[in-house]
Biopython code that builds the backbone (N, CA, C, O; Angstrom):
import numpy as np
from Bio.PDB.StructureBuilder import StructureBuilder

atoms = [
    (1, "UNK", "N", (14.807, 14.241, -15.280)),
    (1, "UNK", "CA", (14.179, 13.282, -14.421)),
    (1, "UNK", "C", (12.968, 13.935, -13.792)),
    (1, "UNK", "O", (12.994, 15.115, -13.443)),
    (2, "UNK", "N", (11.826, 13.099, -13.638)),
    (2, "UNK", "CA", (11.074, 13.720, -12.976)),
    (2, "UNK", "C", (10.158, 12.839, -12.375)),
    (2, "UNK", "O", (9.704, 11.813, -12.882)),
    (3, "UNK", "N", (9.853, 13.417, -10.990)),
    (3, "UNK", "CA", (9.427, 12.871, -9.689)),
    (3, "UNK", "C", (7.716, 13.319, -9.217)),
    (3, "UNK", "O", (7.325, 14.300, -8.585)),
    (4, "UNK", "N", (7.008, 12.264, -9.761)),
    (4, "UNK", "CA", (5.640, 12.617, -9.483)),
    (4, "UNK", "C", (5.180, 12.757, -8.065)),
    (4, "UNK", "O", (5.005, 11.656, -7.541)),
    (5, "UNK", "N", (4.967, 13.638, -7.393)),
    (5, "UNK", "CA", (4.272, 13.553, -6.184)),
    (5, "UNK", "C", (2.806, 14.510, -5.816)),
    (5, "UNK", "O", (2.008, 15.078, -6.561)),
    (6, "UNK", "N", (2.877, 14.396, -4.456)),
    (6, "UNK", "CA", (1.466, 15.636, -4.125)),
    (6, "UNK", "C", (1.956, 16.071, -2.633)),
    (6, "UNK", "O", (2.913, 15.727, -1.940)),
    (7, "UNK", "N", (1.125, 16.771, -2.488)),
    (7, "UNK", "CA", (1.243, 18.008, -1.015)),
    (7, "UNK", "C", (0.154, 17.717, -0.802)),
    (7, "UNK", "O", (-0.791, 17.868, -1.577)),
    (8, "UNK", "N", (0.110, 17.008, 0.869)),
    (8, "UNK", "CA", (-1.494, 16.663, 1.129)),
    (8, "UNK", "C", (-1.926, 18.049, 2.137)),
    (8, "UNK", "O", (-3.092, 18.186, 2.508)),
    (9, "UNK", "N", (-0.940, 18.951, 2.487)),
    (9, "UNK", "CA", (-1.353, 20.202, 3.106)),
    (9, "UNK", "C", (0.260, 21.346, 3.307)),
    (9, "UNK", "O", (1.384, 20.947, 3.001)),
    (10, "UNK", "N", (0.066, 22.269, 3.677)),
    (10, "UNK", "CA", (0.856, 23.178, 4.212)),
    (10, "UNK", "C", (2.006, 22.524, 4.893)),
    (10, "UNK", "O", (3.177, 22.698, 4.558)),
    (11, "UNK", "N", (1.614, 21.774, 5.852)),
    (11, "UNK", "CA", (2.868, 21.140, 6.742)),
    (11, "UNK", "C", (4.452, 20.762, 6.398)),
    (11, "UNK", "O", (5.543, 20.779, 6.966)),
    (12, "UNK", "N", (3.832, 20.379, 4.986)),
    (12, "UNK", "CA", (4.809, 19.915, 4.027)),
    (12, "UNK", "C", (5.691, 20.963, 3.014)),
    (12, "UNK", "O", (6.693, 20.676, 2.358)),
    (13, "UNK", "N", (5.184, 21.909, 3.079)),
    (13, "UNK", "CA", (6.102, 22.725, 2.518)),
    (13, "UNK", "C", (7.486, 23.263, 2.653)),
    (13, "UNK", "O", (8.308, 23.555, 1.784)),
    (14, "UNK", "N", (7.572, 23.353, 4.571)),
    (14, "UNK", "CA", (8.764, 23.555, 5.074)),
    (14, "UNK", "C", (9.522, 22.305, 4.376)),
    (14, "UNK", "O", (10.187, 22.563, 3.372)),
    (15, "UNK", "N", (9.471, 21.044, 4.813)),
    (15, "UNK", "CA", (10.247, 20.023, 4.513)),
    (15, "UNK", "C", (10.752, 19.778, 2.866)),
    (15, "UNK", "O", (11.737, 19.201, 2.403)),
    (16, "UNK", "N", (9.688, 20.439, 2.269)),
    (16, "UNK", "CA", (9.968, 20.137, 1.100)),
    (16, "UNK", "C", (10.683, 21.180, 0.175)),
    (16, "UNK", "O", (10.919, 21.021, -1.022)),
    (17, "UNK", "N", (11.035, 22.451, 1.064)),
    (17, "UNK", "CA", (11.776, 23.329, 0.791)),
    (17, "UNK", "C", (13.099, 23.235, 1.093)),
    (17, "UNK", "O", (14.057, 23.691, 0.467)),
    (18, "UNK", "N", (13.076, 22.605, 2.103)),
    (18, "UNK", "CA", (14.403, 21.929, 3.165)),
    (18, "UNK", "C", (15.303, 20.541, 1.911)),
    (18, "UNK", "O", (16.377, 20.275, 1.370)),
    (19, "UNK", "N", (14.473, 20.266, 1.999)),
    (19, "UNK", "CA", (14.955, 18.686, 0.772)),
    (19, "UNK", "C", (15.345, 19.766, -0.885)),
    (19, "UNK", "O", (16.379, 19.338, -1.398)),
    (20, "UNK", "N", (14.852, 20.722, -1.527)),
    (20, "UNK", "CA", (15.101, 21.070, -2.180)),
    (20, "UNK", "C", (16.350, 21.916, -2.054)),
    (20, "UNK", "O", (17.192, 21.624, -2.903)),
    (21, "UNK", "N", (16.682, 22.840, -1.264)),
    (21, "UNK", "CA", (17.579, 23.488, -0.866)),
    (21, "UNK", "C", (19.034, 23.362, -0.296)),
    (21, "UNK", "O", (19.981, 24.026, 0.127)),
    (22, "UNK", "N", (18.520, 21.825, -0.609)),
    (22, "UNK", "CA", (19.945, 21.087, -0.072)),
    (22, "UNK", "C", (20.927, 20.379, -1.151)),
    (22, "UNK", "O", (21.995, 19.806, -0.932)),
    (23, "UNK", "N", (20.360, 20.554, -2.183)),
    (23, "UNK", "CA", (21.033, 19.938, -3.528)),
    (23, "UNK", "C", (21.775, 21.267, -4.319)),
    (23, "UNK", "O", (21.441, 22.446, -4.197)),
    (24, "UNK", "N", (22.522, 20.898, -4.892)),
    (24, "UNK", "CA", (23.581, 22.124, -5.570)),
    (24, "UNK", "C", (22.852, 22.266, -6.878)),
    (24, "UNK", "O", (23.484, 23.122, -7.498)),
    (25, "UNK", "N", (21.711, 21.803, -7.701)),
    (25, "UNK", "CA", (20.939, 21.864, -8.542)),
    (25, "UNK", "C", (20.312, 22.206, -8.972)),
    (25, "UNK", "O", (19.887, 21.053, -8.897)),
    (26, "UNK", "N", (19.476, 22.821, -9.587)),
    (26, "UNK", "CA", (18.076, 23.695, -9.864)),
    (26, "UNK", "C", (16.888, 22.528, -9.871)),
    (26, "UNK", "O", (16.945, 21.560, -10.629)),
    (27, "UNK", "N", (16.048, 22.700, -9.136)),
    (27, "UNK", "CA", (14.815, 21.732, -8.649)),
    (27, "UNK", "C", (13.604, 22.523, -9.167)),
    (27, "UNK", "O", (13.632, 23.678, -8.742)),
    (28, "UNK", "N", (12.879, 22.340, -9.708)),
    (28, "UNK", "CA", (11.476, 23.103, -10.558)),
    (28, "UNK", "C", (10.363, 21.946, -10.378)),
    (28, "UNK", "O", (10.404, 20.754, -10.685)),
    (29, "UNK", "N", (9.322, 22.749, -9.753)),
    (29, "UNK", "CA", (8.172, 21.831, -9.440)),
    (29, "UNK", "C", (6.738, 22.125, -10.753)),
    (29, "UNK", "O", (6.003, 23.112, -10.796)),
    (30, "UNK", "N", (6.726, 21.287, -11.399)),
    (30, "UNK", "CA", (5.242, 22.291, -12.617)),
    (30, "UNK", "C", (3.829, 21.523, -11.460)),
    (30, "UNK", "O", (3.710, 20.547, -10.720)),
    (31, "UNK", "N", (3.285, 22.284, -11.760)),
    (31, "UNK", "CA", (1.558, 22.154, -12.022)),
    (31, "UNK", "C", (1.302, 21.993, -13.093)),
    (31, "UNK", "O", (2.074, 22.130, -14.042)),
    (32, "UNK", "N", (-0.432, 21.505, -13.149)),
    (32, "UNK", "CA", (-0.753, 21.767, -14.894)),
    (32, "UNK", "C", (-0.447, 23.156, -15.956)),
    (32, "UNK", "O", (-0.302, 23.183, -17.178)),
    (33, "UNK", "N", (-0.426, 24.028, -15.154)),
    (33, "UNK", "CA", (-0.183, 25.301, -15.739)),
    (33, "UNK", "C", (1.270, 26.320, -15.325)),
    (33, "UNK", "O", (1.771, 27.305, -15.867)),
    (34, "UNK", "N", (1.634, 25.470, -14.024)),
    (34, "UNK", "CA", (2.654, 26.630, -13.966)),
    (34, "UNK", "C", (3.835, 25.805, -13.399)),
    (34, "UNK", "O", (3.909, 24.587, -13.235)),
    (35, "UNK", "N", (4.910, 26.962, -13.094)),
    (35, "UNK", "CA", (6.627, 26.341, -13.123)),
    (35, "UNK", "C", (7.006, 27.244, -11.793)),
    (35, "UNK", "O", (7.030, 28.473, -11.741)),
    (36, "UNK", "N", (7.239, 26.492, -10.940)),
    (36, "UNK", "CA", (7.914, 26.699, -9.002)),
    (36, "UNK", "C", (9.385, 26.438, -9.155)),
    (36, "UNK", "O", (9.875, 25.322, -9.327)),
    (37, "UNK", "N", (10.017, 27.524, -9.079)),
    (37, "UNK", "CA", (11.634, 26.852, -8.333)),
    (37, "UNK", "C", (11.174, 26.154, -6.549)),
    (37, "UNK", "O", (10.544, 26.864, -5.766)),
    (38, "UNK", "N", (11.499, 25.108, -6.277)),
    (38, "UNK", "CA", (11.561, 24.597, -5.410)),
    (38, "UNK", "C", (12.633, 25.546, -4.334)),
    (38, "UNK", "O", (11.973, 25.543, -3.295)),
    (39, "UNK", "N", (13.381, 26.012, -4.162)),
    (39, "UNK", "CA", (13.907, 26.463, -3.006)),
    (39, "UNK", "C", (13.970, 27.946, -2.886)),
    (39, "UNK", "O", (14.866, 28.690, -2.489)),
    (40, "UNK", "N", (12.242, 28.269, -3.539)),
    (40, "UNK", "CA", (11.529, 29.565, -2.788)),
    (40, "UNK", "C", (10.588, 29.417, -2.099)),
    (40, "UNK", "O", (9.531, 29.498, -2.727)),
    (41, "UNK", "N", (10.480, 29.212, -0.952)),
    (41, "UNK", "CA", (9.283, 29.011, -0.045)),
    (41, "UNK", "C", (7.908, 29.853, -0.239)),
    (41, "UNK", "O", (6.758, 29.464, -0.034)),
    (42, "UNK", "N", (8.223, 30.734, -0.554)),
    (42, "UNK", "CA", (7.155, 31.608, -0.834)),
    (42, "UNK", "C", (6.568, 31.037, -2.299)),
    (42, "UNK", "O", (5.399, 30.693, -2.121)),
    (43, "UNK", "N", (6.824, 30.906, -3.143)),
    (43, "UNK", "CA", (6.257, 29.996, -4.122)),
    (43, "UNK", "C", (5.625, 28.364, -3.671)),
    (43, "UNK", "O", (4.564, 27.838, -4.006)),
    (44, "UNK", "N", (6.736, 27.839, -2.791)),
    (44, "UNK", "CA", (5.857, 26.934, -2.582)),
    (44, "UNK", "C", (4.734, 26.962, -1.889)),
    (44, "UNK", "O", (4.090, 25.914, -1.831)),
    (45, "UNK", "N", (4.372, 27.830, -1.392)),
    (45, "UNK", "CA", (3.394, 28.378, -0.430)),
    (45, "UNK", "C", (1.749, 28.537, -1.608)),
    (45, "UNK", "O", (0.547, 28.346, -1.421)),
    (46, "UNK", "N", (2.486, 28.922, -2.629)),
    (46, "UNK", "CA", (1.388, 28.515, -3.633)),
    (46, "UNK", "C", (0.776, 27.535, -3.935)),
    (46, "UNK", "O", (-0.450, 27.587, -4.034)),
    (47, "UNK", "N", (1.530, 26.295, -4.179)),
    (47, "UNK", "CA", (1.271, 25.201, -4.968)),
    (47, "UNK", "C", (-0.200, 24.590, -4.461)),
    (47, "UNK", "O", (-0.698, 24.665, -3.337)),
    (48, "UNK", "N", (-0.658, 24.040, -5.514)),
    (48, "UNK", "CA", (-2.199, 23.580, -5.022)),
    (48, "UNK", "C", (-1.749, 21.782, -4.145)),
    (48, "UNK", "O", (-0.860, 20.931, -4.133)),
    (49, "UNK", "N", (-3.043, 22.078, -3.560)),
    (49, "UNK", "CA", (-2.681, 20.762, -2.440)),
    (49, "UNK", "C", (-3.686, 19.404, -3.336)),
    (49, "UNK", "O", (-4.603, 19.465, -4.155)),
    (50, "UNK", "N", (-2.937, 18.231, -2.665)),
    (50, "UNK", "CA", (-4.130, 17.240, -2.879)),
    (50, "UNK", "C", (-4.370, 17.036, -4.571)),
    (50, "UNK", "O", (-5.303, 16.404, -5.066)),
    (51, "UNK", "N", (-3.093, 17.861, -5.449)),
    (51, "UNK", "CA", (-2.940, 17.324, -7.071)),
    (51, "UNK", "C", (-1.689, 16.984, -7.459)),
    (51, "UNK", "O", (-0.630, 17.449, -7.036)),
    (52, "UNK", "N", (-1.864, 16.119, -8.315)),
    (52, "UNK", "CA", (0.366, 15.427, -8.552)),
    (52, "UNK", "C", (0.148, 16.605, -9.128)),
    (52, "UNK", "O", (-0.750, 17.277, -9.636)),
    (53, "UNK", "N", (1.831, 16.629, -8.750)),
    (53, "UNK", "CA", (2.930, 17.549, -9.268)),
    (53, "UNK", "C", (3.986, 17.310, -9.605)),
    (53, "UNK", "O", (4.215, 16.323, -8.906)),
    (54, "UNK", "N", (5.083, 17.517, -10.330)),
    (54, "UNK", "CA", (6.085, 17.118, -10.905)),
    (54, "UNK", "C", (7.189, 17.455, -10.505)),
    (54, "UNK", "O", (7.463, 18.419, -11.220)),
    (55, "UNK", "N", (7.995, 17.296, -9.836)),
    (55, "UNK", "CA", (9.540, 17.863, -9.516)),
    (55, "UNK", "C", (10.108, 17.316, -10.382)),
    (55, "UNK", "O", (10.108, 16.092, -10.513)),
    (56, "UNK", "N", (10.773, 18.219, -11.234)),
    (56, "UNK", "CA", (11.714, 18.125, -12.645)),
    (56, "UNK", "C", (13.530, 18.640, -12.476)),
    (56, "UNK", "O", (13.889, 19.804, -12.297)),
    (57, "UNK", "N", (14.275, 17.674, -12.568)),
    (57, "UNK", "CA", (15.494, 18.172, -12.415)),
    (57, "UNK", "C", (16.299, 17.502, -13.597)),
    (57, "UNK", "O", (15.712, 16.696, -14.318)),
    (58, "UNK", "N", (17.450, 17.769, -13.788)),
    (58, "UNK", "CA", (18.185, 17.986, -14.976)),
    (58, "UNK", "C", (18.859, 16.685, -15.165)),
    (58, "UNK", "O", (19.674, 16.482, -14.265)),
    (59, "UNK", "N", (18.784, 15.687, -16.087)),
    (59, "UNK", "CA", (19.120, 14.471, -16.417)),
    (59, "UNK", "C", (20.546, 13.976, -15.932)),
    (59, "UNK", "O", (20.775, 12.863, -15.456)),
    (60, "UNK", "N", (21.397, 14.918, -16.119)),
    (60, "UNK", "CA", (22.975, 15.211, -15.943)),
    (60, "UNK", "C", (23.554, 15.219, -14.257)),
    (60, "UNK", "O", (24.717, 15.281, -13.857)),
    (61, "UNK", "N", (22.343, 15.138, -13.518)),
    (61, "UNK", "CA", (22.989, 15.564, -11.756)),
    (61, "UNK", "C", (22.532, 13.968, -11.271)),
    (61, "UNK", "O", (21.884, 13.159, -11.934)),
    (62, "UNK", "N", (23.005, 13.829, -10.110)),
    (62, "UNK", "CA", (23.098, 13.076, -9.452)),
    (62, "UNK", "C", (21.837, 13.100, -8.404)),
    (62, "UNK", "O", (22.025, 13.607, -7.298)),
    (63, "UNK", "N", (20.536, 12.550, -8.744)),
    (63, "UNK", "CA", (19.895, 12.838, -7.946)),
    (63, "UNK", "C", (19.251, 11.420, -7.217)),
    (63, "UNK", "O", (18.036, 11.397, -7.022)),
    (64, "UNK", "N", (19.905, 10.498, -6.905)),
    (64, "UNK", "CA", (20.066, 9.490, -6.063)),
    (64, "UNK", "C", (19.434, 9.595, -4.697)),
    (64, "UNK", "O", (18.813, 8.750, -4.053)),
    (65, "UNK", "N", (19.683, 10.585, -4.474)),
    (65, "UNK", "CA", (19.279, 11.240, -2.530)),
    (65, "UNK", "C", (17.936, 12.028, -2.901)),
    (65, "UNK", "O", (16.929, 12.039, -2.192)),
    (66, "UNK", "N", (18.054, 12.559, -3.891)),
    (66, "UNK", "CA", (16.783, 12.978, -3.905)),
    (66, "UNK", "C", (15.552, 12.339, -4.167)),
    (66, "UNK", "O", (14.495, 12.958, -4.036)),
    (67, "UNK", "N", (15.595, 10.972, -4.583)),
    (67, "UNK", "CA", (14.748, 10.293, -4.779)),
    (67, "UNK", "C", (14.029, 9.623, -3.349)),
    (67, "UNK", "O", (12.903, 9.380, -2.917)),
    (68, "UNK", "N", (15.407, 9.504, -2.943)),
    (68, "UNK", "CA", (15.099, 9.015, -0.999)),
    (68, "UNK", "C", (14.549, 9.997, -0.108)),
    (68, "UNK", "O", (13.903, 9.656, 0.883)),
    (69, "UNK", "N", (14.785, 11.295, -0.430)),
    (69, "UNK", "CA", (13.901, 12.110, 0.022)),
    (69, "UNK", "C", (12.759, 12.836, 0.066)),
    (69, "UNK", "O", (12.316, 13.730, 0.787)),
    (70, "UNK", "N", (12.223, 11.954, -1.325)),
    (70, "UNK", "CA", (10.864, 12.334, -1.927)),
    (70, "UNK", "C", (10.204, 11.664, -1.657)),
    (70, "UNK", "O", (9.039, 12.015, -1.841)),
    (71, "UNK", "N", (10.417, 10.280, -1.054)),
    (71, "UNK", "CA", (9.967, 8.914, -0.713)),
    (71, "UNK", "C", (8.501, 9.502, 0.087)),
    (71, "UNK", "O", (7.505, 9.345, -0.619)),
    (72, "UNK", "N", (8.253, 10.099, 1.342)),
    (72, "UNK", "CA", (7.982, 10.531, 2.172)),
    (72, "UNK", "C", (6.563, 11.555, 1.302)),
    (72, "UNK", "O", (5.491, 11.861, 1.824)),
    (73, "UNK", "N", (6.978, 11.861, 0.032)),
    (73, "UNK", "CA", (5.651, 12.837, -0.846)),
    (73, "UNK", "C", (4.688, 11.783, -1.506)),
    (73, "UNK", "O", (3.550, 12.045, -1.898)),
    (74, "UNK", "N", (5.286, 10.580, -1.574)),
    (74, "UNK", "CA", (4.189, 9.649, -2.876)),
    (74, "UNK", "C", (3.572, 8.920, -2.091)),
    (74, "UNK", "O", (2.730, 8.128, -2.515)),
]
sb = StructureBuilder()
sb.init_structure("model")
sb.init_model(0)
sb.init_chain("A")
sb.init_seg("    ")
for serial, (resi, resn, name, xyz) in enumerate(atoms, 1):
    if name == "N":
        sb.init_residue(resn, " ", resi, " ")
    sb.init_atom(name, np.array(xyz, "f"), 0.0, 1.0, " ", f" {name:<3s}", serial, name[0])
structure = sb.get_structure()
């Protein structure tokens, strides 16, 4: 499954580390070129701002809540 969004600045990183870190799942964010585990802050600290990005998680999990909590990125 995967969840198109963007990071319109820094602010958002805490929260969006917080929302990732709360699922029993492996959460992976790509860029055009590269691949973020979501519940390393310090990686997300990378991600470029102000371009979609993809949060990609595994077809097989239950990610129902996570969709409600992404609400808030698109």
């Amino acid at each position: 499954m995967v969840i198109h969004f963007t990071l319109s600045d820094k602010e958002q990183v805490p929260k969006l580390n917080q929302i990732a870190s709360k699922y029993p799942f492996d959460i992976w964010i790509h860029s055009e070129d590269r691949k973020y585990d979501a519940t390393s802050i310090l990686s997300l600290y990378t991600l470029p701002f102000k371009t979609e990005l993809k949060l990609v998680v595994e077809e097989d999990v239950n990610f129902t809540g996570l969709l409600e909590d992404m609400k808030a990125f698109r």
